[in-house]
N, C-alpha and C positions, 0 to 999 in steps of 0.2 A: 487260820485254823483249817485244819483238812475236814471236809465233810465223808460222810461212809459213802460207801463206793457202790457206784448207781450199776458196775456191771457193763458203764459205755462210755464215761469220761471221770477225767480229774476232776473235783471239784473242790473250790477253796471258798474259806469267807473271812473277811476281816471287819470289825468292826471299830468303828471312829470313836474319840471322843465325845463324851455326851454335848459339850457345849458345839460342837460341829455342825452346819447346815447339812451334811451329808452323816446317815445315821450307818450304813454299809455299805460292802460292796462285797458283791458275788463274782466270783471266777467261774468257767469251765472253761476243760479244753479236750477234745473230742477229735480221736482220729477221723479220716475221712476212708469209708469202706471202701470207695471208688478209685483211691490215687493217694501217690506217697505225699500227704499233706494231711495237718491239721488244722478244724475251726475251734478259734477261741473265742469266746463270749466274756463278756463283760455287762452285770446287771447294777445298778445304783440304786440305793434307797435313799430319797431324801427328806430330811427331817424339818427344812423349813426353806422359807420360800428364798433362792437367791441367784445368784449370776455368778459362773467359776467359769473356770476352763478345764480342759480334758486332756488329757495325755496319757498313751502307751509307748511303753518303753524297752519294745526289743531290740537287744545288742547283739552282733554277730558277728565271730571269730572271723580274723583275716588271717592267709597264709603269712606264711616269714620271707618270701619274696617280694621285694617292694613292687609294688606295682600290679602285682600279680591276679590282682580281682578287678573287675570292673563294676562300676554303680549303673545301672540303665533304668531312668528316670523312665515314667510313663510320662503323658503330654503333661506341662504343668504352666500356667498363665506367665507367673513372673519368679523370678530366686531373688533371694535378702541375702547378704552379707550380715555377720553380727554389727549391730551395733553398740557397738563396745571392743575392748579386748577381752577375751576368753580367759588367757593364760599370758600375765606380761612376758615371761621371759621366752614365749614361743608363739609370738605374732603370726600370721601369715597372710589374713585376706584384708583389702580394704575393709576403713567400717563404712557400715549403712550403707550400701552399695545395691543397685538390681544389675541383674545377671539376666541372659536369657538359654543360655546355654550351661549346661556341668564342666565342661570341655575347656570354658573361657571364663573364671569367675575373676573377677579384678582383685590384685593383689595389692600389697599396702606398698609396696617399696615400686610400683608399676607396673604394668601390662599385665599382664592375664597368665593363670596358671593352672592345668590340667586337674580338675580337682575327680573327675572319674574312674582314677585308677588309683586303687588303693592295696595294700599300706602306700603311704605316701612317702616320698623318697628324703624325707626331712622330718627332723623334731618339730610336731608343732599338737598345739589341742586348739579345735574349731570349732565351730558352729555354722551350718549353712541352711535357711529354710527354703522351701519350695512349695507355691502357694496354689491351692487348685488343682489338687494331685488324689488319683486315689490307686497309682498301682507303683511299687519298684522291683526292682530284681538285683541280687547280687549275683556277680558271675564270677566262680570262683575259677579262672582259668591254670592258675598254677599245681590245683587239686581235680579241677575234670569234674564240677557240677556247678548249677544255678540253682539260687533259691530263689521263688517271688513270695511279694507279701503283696498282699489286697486286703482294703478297711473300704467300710462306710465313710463314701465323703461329705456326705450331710450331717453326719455327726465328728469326725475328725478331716477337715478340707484341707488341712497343710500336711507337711513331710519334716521333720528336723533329723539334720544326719550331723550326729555327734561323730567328730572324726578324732578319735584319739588315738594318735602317733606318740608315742613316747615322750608327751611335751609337758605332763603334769610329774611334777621332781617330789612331790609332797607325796608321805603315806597317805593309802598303800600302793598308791599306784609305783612312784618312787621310778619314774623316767622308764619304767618296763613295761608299760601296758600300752596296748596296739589291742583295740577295735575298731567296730563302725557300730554306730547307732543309728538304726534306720526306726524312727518316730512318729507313727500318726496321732499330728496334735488338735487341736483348737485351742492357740493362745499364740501370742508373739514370742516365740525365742524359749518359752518355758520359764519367762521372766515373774511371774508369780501373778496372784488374785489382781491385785493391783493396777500391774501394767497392764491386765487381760481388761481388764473392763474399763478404761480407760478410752476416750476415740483416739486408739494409737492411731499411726500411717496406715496400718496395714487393714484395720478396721474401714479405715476412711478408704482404700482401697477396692473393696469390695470382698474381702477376707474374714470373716468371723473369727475374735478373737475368744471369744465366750460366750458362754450358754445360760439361758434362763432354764430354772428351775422351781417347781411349785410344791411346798410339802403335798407329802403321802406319793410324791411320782417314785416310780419303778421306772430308770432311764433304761433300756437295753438298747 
């Protein structure tokens, strides 16, 4: 629901199911007067005490030149392969694999494959985390600009980059859609309540996969 207009940002609200630990959540999004960039806020009202995970979810148009943007990862501890397949008929990376590089992620059929230039020169839909991260940047060199994104990594300390190449055949995607998801999360993979609060790897790691919460908090 859109709220009335403060006169200096967007602001949105959605409200949750009543039986939900989480009773809202508030949006803004607020040009920056100083520079071509916006800060976006995100508030939570919680309605009883419990332990989730968190996740934002902006997607960003790549050109139609394959290859033609690059991902430039800030410093990040260690990268995860999925573990699992994504989309069987358009495999690509090893599963459950650590990576220390974008450059060299281990591949399922062997050796390592350039996964920082993007679109990627192949059908496929992935998943890759990066853990201990709080900055990226897309370089759109086929178009002549970069974006960066920067989050709170006390509150979101991993990165998931949904990399969808043409490799989901199912409405509505339908083998035609080409992004990149670049994701600050706190959970494993986006794999659900469950998995998040679980001592996954990644937990055990040193990686937060979820958050504790106490009714009546206002998370921002």
């Amino acid at each position: 629901t859109w709220l009335d207009d403060d006169g200096a940002s967007l602001r949105l609200t959605l409200d949750y199911p009543t039986a939900s630990p989480v009773r809202r959540l508030h949006r803004t999004i607020t040009p920056d007067p100083d520079g071509p960039a916006v800060d976006i806020g995100l508030s939570i009202e919680i309605a009883a005490d419990c332990r989730l995970p968190l996740g934002l979810h902006p997607t960003f148009r790549l050109p139609s030149v394959a290859q033609g943007a690059r991902i430039e990862p800030g410093p990040f501890r260690e990268g995860r392969t999925y573990p699992g397949t994504v989309e069987p008929s358009a495999p690509l990376f090893a599963i459950d694999t650590a990576f220390a590089s974008l450059t060299e992620v281990p591949r399922r059929s062997g050796g390592a494959f350039d996964a920082s230039r993007v679109p990627l020169p192949l059908d496929t839909e992935e998943l890759l985390q990066l853990n201990d991260i709080d900055t990226v940047a897309l370089a759109n060199e086929a178009e002549g600009y970069r974006v960066r994104l920067r989050w709170n990594k006390e509150h979101f300390p991993s990165l998931l980059l949904w990399m969808s190449n043409r490799g989901r055949k199912a409405e509505p995607w339908s083998g035609r859609h080409t992004a990149l998801g670049m994701e600050p999360i706190c959970s494993p993979f986006g794999l659900g309540p469950a998995s998040a609060r679980a001592d996954d790897p990644m937990a055990q790691s040193g990686t937060p996969t979820a958050r504790d919460f106490k009714a009546g908090d206002i998370f921002t």
